[in-house]
Residue, then its C-alpha position, 0 to 999 in steps of 0.5 A: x500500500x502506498x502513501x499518499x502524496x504530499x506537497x512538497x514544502x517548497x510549494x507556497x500558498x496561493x493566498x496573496x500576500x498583503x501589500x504594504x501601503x505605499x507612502x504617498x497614499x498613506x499622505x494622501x489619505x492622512x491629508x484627506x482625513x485631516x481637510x475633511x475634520x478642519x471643514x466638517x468640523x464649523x459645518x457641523x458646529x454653525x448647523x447645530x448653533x442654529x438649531x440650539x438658538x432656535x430652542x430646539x422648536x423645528x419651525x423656528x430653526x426653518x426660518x433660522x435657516x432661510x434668513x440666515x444664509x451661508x456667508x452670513x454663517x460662516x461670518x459668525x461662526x469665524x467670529x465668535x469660534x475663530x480662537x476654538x478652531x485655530x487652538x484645535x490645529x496648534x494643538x494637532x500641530x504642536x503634538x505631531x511634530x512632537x510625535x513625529x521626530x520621537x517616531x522617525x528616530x526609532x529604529x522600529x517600524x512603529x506605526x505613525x500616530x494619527x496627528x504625525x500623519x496629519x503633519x507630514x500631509x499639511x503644507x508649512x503655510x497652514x501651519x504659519x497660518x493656524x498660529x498667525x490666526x491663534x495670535x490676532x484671536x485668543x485672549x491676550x493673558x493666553x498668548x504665551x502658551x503660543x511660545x511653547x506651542x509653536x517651538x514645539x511645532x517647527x522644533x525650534x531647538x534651543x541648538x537651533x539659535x546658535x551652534x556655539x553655546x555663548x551666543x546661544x544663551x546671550x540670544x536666549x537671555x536678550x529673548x527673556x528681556x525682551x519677554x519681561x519688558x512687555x509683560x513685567x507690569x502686568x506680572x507685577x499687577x497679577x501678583x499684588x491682585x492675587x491672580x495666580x491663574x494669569x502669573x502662572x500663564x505668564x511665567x511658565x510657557x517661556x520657561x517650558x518652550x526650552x524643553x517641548x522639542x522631541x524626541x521622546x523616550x520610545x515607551x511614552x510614545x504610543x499611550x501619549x498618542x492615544x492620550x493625546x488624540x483622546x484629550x483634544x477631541x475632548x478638548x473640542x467637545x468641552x470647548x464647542x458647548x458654550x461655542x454652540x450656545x452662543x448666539x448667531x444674531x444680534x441681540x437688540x432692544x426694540x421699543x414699539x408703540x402698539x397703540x398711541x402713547x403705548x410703548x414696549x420694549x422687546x428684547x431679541x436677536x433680529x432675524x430679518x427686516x423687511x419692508x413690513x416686519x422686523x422679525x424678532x427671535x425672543x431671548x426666551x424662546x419664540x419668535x416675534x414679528x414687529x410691524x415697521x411703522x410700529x417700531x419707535x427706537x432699537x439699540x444693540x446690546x453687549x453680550x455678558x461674554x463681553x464684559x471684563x472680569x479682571x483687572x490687568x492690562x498688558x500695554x494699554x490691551x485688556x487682558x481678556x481681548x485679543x489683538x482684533x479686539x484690542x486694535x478695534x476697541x482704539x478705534x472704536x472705544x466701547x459705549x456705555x451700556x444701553x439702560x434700555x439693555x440692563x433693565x428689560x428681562 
């Protein structure tokens, strides 16, 4: 009786092996991922914006919807999110490059975190452009964190200033000068208020920028990946709450006369006006529609967002204003507040 045949070892399997991803669509697919969240990202956010200002009632986002259109939406999402936004990409850039150095000088295949994927696939302009915008909108008491964000993301080594260590740490010391000349008065004004938030956002940032530049030890890498990737979007989520409740339309008194010496005054967001109503959205819900040639007087109304709650001042620029509105509050100083908007519920 004779044994079986068998296939030699030689023989391989049929079954295709995998084949690798090629760089270049791995970049392209990083790129598409990292454009698609940066644009559907405000779409979605000015989307439900206009469905929380609406109270969540279907015909009242419906009309929200037709008189609100899409350059106007747009508009007021880059105004009043423009800083939530810049600060999620200096974040993911601050991060991936980081990440990025730590992962290209391991000698192991490990796979590339999401956020060095999304690096390698951004141009260096956007990247400029993400912190110009995050300099001209965030809140002046937060800007030093930008120091150690942007060394971070163009790994800006103190080795890098200058290769003979003198010059080097003469250029750093006429860097920390410089810093305590524009910020030594409100340091000091932070210290004898007590405000340990601002000295603490004042003094560490410039400190921590000589130490953020990678590499970093090969066992951290993979969880601070995951870490951080988790804590930006919850980052995001946290942030994008009160970004969603803020109202899109202005917010206005109007004082309407229904009948002969008969005046109320109506507070509400304007949604539209036309040659027979000015259509009100009520701040407690509902919407309201005023006759033209009732309407006797209307002022516009400052948001409590607005209004300051410290008292530091870094060169003339309150604290809690960015750039764009420090330069505008010169040209056009604030007015004082309606009485019309602090006495009408």
């Amino acid at each position: 009786m004779t044994a079986p045949a068998t296939l030699p070892d030689t023989v391989e399997s049929t079954r295709p092996a995998p084949r690798p991803a090629d760089p270049a669509e791995r970049r392209a697919r990083a790129s598409q991922s990292f454009w698609t969240a940066v644009v559907g990202v405000p779409a979605v956010f000015s989307v439900l914006r206009l469905g929380v200002e609406a109270g969540g009632e279907l015909q009242t986002t419906l009309l929200l919807v037709a008189n609100v259109g899409t350059v106007n939406l747009l508009a007021g999402f880059l105004t009043t999110a423009a800083a939530l936004l810049s600060t999620a990409l200096v974040a993911v850039f601050a991060l991936g490059a980081v990440l990025r150095v730590s992962v290209d000088r391991m000698s192991s295949g490990m796979r590339r975190p999401l956020f060095a994927r999304w690096v390698d696939s951004t141009p260096a302009w956007f990247a400029v452009a993400s912190f110009l915008l995050a300099l001209v909108t965030w809140p002046l008491l937060y800007l030093p964190l930008l120091l150690p964000a942007f060394v971070a993301a163009f790994q800006l080594s103190p080795e890098r200033l200058h290769e003979q260590r003198v010059p080097r740490l003469l250029l750093l010391g006429a860097g920390f000068v410089g810093y305590l000349w524009l910020l030594g008065p409100t340091l000091l004004d932070a210290g004898r208020q007590g405000e340990a938030l601002a000295v603490v956002l004042l003094v560490v940032p410039p400190v921590l920028a000589l130490f953020v530049t990678g590499p970093l030890p090969a066992a951290v890498i993979r969880p601070l990946a995951s870490i951080t990737e988790a804590a930006v979007l919850a980052m995001l989520v946290w942030a994008a709450l009160p970004v969603i409740s803020t109202p899109v339309l202005p917010l206005t008194v109007t004082t309407v006369e229904s009948a002969p010496g008969v005046t109320e005054d109506v507070r509400g967001h304007v949604v539209t006006v036309d040659d027979v109503d000015v259509v009100l959205l009520q701040e407690r819900g509902g919407v309201r529609y005023l006759p033209v040639d009732q309407v006797r007087a209307q002022v516009l109304c400052p948001s409590e967002d607005e209004l300051p709650r410290r008292q530091l001042r870094v060169r003339d620029f309150h604290v809690e204003d960015s750039l764009l509105e420090g330069l505008g509050r010169r040209v056009r100083p604030v007015h004082r507040i309606d009485a019309a908007c602090r006495t009408v519920d």
